[in-house]
C-alpha positions as CSV (number, residue, x, y, z in Angstrom):
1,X,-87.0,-1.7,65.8
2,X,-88.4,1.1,63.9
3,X,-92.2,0.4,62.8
4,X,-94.1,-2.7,63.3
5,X,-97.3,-3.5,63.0
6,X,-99.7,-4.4,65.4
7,X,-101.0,-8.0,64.6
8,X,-104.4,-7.0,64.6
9,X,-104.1,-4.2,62.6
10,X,-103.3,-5.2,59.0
11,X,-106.8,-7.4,59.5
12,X,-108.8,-4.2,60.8
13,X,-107.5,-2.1,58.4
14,X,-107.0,-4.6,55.0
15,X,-111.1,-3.8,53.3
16,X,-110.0,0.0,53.2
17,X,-106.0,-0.1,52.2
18,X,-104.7,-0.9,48.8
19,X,-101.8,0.3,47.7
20,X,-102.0,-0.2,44.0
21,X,-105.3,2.4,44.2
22,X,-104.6,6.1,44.6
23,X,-108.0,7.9,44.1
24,X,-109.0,8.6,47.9
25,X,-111.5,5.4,48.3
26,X,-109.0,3.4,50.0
27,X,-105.7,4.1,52.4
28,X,-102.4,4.1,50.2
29,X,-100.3,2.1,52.6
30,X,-100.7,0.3,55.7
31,X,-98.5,2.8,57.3
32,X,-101.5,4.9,57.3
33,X,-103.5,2.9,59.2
34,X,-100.6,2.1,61.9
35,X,-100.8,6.0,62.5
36,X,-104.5,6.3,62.7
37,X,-103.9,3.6,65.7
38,X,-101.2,5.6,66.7
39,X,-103.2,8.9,67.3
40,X,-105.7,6.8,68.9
41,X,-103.2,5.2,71.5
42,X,-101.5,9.0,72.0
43,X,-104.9,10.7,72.6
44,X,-105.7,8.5,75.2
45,X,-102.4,8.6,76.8
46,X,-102.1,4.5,77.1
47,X,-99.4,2.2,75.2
48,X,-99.7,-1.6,75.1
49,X,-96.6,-2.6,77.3
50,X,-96.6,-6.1,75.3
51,X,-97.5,-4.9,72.4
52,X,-98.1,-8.0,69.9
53,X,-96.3,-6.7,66.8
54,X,-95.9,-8.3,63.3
55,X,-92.5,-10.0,63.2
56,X,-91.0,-8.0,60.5
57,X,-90.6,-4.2,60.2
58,X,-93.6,-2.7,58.2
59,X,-90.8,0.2,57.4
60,X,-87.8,1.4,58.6
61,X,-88.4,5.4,58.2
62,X,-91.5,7.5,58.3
63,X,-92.8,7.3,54.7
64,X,-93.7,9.4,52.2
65,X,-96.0,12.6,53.5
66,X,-95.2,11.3,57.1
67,X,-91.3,12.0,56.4
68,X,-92.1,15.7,56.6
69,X,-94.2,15.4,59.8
70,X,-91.5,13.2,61.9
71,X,-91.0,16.2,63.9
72,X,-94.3,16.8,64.9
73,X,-94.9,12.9,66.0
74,X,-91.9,13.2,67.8
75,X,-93.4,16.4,69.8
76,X,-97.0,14.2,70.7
77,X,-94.8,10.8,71.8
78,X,-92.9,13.6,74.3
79,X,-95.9,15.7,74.9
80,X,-97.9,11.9,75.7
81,X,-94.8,10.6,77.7
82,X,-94.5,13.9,79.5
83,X,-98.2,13.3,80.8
84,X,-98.1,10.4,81.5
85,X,-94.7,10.4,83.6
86,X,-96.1,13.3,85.0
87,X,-92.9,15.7,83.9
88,X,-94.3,19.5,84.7
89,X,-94.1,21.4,81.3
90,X,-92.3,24.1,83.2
91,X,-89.5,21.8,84.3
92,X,-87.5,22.3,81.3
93,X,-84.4,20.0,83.0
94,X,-87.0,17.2,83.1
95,X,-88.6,17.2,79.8
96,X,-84.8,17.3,78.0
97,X,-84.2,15.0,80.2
98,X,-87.3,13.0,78.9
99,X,-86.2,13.8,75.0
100,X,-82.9,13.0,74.9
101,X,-84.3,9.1,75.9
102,X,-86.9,9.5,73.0
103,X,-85.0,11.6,70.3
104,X,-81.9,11.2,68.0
105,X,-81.3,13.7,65.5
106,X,-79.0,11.5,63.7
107,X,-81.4,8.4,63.5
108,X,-83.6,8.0,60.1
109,X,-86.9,8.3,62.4
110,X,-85.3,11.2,64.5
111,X,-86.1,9.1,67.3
112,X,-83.9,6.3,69.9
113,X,-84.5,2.8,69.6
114,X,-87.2,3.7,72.9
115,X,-88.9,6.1,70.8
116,X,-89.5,3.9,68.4
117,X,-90.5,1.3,70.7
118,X,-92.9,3.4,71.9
119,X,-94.7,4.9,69.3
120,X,-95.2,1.0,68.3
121,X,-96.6,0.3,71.7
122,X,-99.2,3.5,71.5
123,X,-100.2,2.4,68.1
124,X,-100.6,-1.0,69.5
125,X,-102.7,0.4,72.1
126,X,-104.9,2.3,69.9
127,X,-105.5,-0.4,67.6
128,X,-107.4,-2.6,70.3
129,X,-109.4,0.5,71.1
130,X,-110.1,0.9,67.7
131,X,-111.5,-2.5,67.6
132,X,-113.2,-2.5,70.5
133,X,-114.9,0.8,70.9
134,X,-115.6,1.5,66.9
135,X,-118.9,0.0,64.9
136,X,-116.2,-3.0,63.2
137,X,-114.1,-3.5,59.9
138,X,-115.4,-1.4,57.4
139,X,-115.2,-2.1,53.6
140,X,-115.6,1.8,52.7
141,X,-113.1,4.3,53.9
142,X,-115.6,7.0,54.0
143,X,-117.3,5.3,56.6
144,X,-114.2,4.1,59.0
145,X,-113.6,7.9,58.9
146,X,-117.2,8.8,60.4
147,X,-116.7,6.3,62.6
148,X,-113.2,7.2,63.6
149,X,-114.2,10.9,64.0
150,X,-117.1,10.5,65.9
151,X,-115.5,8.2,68.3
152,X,-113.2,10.9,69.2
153,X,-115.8,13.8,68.8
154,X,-118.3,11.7,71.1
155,X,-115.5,10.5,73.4
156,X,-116.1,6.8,72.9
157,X,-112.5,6.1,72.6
158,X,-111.8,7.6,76.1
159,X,-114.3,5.6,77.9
């Protein structure tokens, strides 16, 4: 199960994506979005454990820029579980303990089928905060990012 969507997500996010434009006014893929919920869902250190996710894979890999940075989100989904497993980051047994369930160097997304799991359930989790904590849909991406910023500047999305 590598990357689904979150149901809501495709509707939250679909004023500001468009694939077909590439001048910075809009998101290139919905992938982007999926990992602004993502963030969201890691910062606050909650994952939806039913996660309602779109039926089909929205990819199979981490796309494009993201291919490149698979490493790091590997390192936050550990860093997150760590927390909130409550794994000591000096008990070096238990955290490889804790990645060998989550990564798989051999695996396209560098991560077990759990990892990926996971990271779908955080981004899951982020995208109902995101709806419920931030001013709506937005129509200009310019303004989602305001939003989005300030909500973590201001704490909103930890309340």
């Amino acid at each position: 199960m590598p990357f689904r969507l979150p149901k809501k997500c495709r509707e939250f996010f679909k004023e500001i994506t468009d694939t077909n434009k590439n001048d910075g006014t809009k998101l290139n893929m919905l992938f982007d979005g999926y990992y602004l919920c993502l963030l969201v869902g890691l910062a606050q250190a909650k994952r939806s454990e039913n996660a309602e996710l779109e039926a089909t894979e929205l990819v199979d890999s981490f796309p494009g820029d993201y291919h490149d940075s698979r490493d790091y989100i590997a390192g936050l989904l550990i860093a997150t579980e760590a927390k909130c497993l409550g794994v000591a980051t000096d008990d070096a047994d238990a955290l490889e303990r804790l990645m060998t369930t989550l990564v798989d160097s051999q695996s396209k997304t560098r991560l077990t089928t759990l990892g990926e799991n996971r990271l779908n359930q955080y981004a899951a989790r982020g995208t109902e905060i995101m709806i419920d904590k931030m001013l709506g849909q937005h129509s200009c991406l310019e303004d989602f990012f305001q939003d989005y910023f300030t909500c973590f500047e201001n704490g909103t999305f930890f309340e």
